[in-house]
N, C-alpha and C positions, 0 to 999 in steps of 0.2 A: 910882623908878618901881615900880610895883606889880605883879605878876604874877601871874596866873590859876595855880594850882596842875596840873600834867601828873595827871592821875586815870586815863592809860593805864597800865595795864601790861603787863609781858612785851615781848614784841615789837613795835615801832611799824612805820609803811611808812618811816621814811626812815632811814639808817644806823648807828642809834644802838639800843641795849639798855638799858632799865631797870632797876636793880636797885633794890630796896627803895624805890620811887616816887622817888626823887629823885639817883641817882649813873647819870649816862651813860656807857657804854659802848659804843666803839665796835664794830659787828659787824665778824670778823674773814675777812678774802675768802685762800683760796690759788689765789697762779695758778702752774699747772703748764706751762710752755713754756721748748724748747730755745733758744727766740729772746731774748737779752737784751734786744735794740731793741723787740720784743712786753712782755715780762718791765716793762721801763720804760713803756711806754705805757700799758700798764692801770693800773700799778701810780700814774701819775702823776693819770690819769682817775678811777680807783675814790678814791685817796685826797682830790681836790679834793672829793670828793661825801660824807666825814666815813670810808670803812670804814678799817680797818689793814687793811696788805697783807701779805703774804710771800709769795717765791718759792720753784718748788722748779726748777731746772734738768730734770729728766724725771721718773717714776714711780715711779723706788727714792728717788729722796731726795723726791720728793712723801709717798711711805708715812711715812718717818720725820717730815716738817714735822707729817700730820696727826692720829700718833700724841703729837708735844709740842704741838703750837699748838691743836689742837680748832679748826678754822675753822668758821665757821657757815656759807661756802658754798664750793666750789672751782671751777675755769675750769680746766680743762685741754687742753692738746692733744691732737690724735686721734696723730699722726707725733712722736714721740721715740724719741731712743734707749735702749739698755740695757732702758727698761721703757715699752711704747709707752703711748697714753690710754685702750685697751680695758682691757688686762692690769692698768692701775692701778684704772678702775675698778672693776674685779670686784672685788678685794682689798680697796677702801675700803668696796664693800655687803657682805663678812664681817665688817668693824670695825665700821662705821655706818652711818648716818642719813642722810648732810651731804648736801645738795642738791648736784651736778654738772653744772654746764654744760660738754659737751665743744663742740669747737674744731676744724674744721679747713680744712687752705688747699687743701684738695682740692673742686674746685667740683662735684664730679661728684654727681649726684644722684643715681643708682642707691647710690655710696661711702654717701651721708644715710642713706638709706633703710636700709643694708643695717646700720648702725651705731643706730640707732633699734629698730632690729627686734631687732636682737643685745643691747640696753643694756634696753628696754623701760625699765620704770620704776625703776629703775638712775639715770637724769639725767632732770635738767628740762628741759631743752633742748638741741638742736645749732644750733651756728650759722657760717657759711662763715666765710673770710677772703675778701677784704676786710672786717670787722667794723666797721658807723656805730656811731659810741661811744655815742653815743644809745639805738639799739637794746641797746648791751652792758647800760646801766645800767637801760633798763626790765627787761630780763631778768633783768639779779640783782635786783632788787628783786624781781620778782614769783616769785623762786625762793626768796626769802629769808623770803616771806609764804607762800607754798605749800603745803598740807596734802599730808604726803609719798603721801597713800595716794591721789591724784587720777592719777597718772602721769605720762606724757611731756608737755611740752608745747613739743615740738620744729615749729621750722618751718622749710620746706623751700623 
């Protein structure tokens, strides 16, 4: 069968990286939660949809995952221990770039607010727990396409 040649480069909208028009690459997701049974579910969600995943158990061993792995985006929790999802992200906008979706199972909207305000353009979005996996996947996608210099685009 014949195939139409990909004439995209760089970055596409669906999970994959191209390097030199023709070797795919999967884009690489860190998810940063205490929760293993969390930890597994994304990590089962994100990879059915083509990303590589890795875990980091909290925010100090997130630091080290995203100073070896270089993730093109990360999912963290707002509540861990040792090194909470604030503290981690500060530290990742001294290193870089990465897009940041935080994460928390605190439903409290004033907590949204008051973390969006403090992160500003810091992450691409917050989003509550219960998390529609649906919702998760538009959102790394559209974090992962994202021109970092647009801001928050957290919803509440």
């Amino acid at each position: 069968m014949n195939e139409m040649p990909n004439t995209n480069q760089g970055y596409s909208s669906d999970s994959k990286t191209k390097l030199n028009g023709d070797t795919e690459v999967a884009k690489k997701i860190l998810v940063v939660d205490d929760d293993a049974a969390i930890q597994r579910l994304y990590s089962a969600v994100l990879e059915t949809e083509g990303y590589e995943v890795q875990v980091a158990d909290d925010g100090a061993h997130g630091l080290k995952m995203v100073y070896q792995e270089r993730p093109d985006l990360i999912i963290s929790d707002l509540d861990m221990p040792r090194m909470n999802g604030y503290e981690f992200c500060k530290i990742v906008r001294l290193m870089d770039e990465i897009p940041i979706l935080m994460i928390s199972g605190s439903g409290q909207q004033v907590e949204k607010m008051l973390i969006v305000k403090l992160l500003g353009n810091s992450i691409e979005g917050f989003l509550a727990k219960p998390i529609d996996m649906s919702d998760l996947l538009q959102r790394v996608a559209a974090a992962l396409e994202k021109d970092r210099s647009e801001g928050v685009t957290a919803s509440y």
